[in-house]
N, C-alpha and C positions, 0 to 999 in steps of 0.2 A: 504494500500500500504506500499511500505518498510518505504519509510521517514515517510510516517502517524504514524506509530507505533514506532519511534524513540527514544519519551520523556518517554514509558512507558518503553521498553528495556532499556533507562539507568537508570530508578530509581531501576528496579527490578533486576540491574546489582550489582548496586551499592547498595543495601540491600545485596545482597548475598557476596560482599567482604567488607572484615574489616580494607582494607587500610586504611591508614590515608591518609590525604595528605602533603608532609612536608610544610614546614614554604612559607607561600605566593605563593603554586602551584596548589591553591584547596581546596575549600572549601568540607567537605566532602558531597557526593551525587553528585559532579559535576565530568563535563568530564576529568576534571585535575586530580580528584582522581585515575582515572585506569590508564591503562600500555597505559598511552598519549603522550609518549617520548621515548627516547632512551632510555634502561634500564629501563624500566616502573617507577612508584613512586622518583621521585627525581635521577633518574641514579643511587639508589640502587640495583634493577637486584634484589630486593626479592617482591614475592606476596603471599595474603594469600589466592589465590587460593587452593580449596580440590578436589580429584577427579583426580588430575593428577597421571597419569599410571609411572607404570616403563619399561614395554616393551611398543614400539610401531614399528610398521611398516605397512607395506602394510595387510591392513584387518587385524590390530591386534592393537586396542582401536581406529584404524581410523575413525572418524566424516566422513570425505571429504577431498578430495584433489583436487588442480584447479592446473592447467597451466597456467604458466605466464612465459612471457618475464624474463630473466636476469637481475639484478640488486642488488648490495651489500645492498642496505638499510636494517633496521627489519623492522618486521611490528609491527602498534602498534593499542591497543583495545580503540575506543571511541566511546560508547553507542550502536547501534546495529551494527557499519560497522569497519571494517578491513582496514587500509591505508597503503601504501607502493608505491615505485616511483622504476621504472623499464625503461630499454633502449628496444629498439622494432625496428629493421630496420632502425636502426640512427637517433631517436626519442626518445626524454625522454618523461616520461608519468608520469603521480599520479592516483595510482589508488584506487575505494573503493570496496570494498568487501562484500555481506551479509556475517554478522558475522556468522549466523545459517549455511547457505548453502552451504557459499562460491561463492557463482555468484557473477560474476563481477554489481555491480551499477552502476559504471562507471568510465571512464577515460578519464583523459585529456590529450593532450600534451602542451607542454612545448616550449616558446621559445629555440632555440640553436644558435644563433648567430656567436658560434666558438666550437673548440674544443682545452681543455687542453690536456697537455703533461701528461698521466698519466704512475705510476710506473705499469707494470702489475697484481698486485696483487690487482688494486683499479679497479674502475668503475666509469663511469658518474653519477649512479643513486646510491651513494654511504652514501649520509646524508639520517639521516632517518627524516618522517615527524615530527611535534608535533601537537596537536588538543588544541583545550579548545570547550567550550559548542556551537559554534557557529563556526567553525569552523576549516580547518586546513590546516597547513603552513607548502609548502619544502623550498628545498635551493638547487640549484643545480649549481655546479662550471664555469658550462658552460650558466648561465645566469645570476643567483639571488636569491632573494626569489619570493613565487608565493603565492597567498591566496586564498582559496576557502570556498565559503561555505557545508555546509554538505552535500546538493545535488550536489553537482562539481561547481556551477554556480561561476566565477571567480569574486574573487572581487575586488582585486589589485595584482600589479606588479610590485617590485623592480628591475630593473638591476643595479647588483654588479658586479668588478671584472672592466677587466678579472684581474685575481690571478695570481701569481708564485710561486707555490708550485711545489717543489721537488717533492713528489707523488701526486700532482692533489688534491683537495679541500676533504674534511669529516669530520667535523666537525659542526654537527647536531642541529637545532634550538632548544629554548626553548620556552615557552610561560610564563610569569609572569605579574601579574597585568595589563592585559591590552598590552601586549607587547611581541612583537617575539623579540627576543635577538641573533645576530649570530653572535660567532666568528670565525674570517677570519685572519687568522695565514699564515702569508706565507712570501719567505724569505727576503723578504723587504716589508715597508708598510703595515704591522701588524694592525689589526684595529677591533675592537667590535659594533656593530652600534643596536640600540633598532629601534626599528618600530609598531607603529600604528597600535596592532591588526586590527582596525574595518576599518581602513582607509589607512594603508601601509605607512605613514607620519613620517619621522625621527625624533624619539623624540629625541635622541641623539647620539653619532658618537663620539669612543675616540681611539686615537692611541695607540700601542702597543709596545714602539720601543725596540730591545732587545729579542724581541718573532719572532722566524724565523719559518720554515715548522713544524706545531702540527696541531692535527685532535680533540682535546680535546674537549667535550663537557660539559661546565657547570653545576655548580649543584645548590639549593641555599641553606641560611642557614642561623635561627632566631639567633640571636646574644642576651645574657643576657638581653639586653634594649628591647626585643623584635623588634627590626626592622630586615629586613632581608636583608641580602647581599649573591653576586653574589662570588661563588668561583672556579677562573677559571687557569688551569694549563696553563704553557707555558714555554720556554725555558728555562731552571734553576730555575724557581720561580714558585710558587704557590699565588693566590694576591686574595684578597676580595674587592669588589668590591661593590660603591650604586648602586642599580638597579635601582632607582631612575632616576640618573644623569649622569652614566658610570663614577665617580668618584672613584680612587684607594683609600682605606684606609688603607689597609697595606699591608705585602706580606712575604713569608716564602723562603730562599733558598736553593738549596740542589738537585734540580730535573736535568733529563737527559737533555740535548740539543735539543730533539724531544719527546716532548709530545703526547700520544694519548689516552690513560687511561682516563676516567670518575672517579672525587674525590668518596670517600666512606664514608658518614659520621658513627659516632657511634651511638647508642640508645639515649644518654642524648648529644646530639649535643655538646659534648666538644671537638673531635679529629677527625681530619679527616684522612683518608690515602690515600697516590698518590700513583699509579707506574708507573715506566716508568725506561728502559735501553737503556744506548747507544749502536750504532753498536758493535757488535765483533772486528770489525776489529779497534777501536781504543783500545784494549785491554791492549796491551803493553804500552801506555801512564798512565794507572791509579799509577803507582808509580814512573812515572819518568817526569821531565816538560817539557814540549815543548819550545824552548829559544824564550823569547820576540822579537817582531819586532826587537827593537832597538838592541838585542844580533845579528842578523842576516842581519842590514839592507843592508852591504855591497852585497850581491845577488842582490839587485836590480842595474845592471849594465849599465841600461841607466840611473839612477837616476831621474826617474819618479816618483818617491813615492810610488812604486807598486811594486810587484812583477807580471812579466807576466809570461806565464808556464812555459817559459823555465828556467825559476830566481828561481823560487818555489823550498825553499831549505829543502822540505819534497816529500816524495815521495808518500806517501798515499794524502797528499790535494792537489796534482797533479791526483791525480786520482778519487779524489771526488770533483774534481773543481767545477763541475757543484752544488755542493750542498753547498759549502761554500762561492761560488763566491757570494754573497748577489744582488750585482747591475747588476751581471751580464754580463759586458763587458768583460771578459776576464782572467783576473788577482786577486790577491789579495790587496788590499790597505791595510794601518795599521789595522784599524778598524775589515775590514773583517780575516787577521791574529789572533787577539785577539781574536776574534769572536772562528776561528778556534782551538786557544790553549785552551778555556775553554772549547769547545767543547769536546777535546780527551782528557780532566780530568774530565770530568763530567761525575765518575760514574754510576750516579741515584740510581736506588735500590726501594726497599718500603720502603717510609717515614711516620712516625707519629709526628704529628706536634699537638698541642691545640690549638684553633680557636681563631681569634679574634687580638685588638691590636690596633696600630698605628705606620706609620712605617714600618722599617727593623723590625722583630717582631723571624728572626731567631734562636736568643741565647735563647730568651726567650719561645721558643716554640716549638723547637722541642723537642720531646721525646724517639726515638728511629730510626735506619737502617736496614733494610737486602736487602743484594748484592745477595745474590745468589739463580739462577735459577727465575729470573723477568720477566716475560715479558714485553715484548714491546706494543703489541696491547693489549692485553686480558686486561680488568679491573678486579681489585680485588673485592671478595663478602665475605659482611661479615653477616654469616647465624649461627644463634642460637651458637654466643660466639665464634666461631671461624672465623679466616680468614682465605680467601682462594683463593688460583693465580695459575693458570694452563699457565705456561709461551708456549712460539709458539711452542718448541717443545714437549710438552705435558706432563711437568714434573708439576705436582703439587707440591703445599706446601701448610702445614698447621699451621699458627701460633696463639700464643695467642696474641688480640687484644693490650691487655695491656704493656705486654712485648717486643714485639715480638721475642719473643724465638720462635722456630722453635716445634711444635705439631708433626708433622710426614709429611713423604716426599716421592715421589716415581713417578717413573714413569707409566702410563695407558699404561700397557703391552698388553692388549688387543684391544688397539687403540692407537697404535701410528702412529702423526699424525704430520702433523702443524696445529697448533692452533691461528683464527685468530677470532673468536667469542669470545663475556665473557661468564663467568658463569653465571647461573641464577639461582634462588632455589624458591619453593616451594614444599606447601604437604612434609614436611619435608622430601624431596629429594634436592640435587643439580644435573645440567645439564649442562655436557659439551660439545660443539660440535664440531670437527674437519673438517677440509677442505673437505675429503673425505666423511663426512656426516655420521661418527660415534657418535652416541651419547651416550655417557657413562651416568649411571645414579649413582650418590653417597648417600652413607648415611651417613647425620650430624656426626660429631665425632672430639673427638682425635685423631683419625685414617683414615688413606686413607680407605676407606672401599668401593668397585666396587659392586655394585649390579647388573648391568646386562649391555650390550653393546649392544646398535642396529644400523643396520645398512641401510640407507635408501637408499644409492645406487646411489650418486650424489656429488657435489661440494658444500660445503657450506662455506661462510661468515658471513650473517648475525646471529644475534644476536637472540633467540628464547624469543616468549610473552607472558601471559599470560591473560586469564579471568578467571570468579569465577573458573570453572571446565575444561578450557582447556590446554593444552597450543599449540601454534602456531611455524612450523616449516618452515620456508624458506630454498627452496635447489635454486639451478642454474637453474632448469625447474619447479617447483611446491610450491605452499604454501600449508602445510598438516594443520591438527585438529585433536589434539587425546585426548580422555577423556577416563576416567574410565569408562562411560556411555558408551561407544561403546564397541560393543562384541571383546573379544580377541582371538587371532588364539589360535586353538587347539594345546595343547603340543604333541610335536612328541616323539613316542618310541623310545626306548633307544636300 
């Protein structure tokens, strides 16, 4: 039966790739090893997956394609089944997948108690799963976390929340040591909480204050002493974390006001890189400052201590009230102004920073900026020496890791697009995919170099998977599979 033949599909999964697993995510040959997270292998977005095509489409290297429900989540490979969480008729669901087939094994749903206020461009079923050898754990904003075992059979349930996040919860679990790990950023009451893989049991719970609406999902990282820490983005800061305890040990600053990017480590774990930009529209603030409360307090003309809208002596945090107003009542108070003024000077950019510390660890650690053409959502991937960031509107760049001097730059004129997926690379290709469901295919380099554009003919968000030989497409109606092993459509005359 499928689950019978479970333990043999992951050893013989896990022979055929050569991931490693990073620092405390996976022992190698276990289910942490594969693409078990967001971003497979550590929220890297590389696998040593071979065999993956450079065209694909409808009957052209396609495995199989299934129908599913809508749902921003990836999907991710643990041992023989395919996971991914989907909305259905005003139902959140988790579903698993034969890997080989694609048939549904099965699905569950999901408590919904309420519904968030989402930005249109997100969804309910928007965190992607994580797995370990035993099984695998969502997060869904409109409940919590949910545990299952690897036949579906449920085996705990958290309720979290409810949240207030400006676009609605994303911000995807992890699994380390024995523990689902999620942070919950949102614009008041910021908070990180570990959980009792086998048992759903808070091992601990630490607040965030200062981290408003981010979707950033964590990564970890073996520190010289070899222990490992958690390293996790959020408003202006980048901070490391014990996994242990939820105890801060240091923290980098420098980052946008809204985080959503997954960190990037380097090969020899000494640097990591964020990205993250702020709106456009605070654009004209980056060289001029927005006057302190106390330059401005006279606007508040009842002398409440606040600004209410009609006091509010900016005309843009009158119009993004809803997203600065932190408490929510209506107004700004001092705190929530400040909040606001770091906000519309907070650059962001790609930061390279050196790991590790105690502490403000800022001066001593950063290494380098680049401001332009950043994305907001897409996380950076950094593939055989080079980096590389396909900001939303679909403008790559290509820099050196080191410097970050800028390699070469351009826009995918063949796909242009908005861009709300990362990159991902394998088979010494990268993969980028656009809302429209363009997937451009690159080859490694100093140079933008397109090798071919496919186009599958739907809405896409999530993030593409991989296993040893495949890789995994999620669009708005269908999860595909396409390998080198499937036949490719015949090239048509010229």
């Amino acid at each position: 039966m499928w689950h019978g033949s479970r333990c043999l599909g992951a050893v013989l999964m896990v022979l055929a790739l050569t991931v490693c697993a990073p620092a405390g995510e996976g022992r190698p040959g276990s289910v942490a090893a594969e693409w078990s997270r967001f971003r497979g292998p550590n929220g890297s977005g590389r696998a040593t997956a071979v065999g993956i095509p450079s065209r694909m489409g409808p009957g052209d290297h396609e495995v199989w394609r299934v129908a599913l429900p809508p749902g921003h989540s990836s999907p991710i490979v643990a041992g023989d089944a395919i996971y991914l969480t989907a909305i259905d008729d005003d139902t959140l669901y988790t579903y698993a997948l034969d890997r080989a087939t694609g048939e549904i094994a099965w699905r569950r749903p999901a408590p919904r108690p309420r519904r968030e206020s989402l930005n249109l461009l997100n969804n309910a079923a928007s965190p992607t799963p994580a797995a370990d050898d035993t099984g695998v754990y969502v997060f869904f904003g409109d409940f919590g976390l949910i545990a299952y075992d690897l036949d579906g059979g449920e085996r705990w349930r958290l309720p979290l929340g409810p949240f207030d996040n400006a676009y609605g919860m994303a911000s995807s679990p992890i699994v380390f040591d024995g523990q689902v790990i999620q942070v919950c950023d949102q614009k008041s009451g910021s908070f990180m909480v570990a959980v009792g893989a086998d048992d759903g049991q808070v091992r601990w719970r630490v607040e965030r204050p200062g981290s408003g609406t981010g979707h950033s999902t964590p990564v970890l990282w073996r520190d010289p002493d070899g222990a490992t820490q958690l390293l996790v983005p959020g408003s202006f800061r980048l901070a490391g974390y014990d996994p242990t305890s939820g105890e801060r040990r240091w923290w980098v600053a420098g980052l946008a006001f809204e985080m959503k990017a997954v960190p990037v480590l380097s090969p020899d774990d000494a640097t990591v890189y964020i990205n993250g930009t702020s709106a456009t529209a605070f654009e004209d603030s980056y060289d001029r400052a927005i006057p302190a409360y106390d330059e401005v307090a006279s606007h508040d003309l009842d002398g409440d201590g606040r600004f209410q809208r009609d006091e509010i002596p900016d005309d843009l945090a009158r119009r993004w009230l809803r997203l600065v107003d932190l408490d929510g009542d209506g107004g700004l108070d001092r705190t929530e102004w400040e909040w606001y003024r770091a906000a519309r000077a907070s650059r962001g950019g790609i930061n390279a920073f050196r790991l590790g510390g105690a502490g403000d660890m800022t001066e001593q650690n950063f290494l380098w900026n680049h401001d332009r053409s950043v994305p907001q959502l897409p996380s950076a991937l950094l593939y055989e020496g080079v980096l590389y960031m396909v900001n939303d509107g679909g403008i790559v760049t290509l820099l050196d890791p080191a410097s970050g001097e800028v390699l070469d730059r351009g826009r995918l004129t063949k796909s242009v697009d908005r861009y709300f997926a990362s990159p991902v690379a394998a088979d010494h290709k990268i993969f980028m995919l656009s809302e429209r469901c363009l997937l451009t295919v690159l080859r490694p380099g100093n140079e933008l170099d397109v090798l071919v554009v496919n186009d599958l003919d739907d809405i896409c968000f999530a993030t593409p998977a991989f296993d040893a030989n495949r890789i995994y497409v999620r669009t708005r109606s269908h999860l595909w599979a396409f390998s080198e092993s499937a036949p490719a459509a015949a090239e048509s005359s010229p």
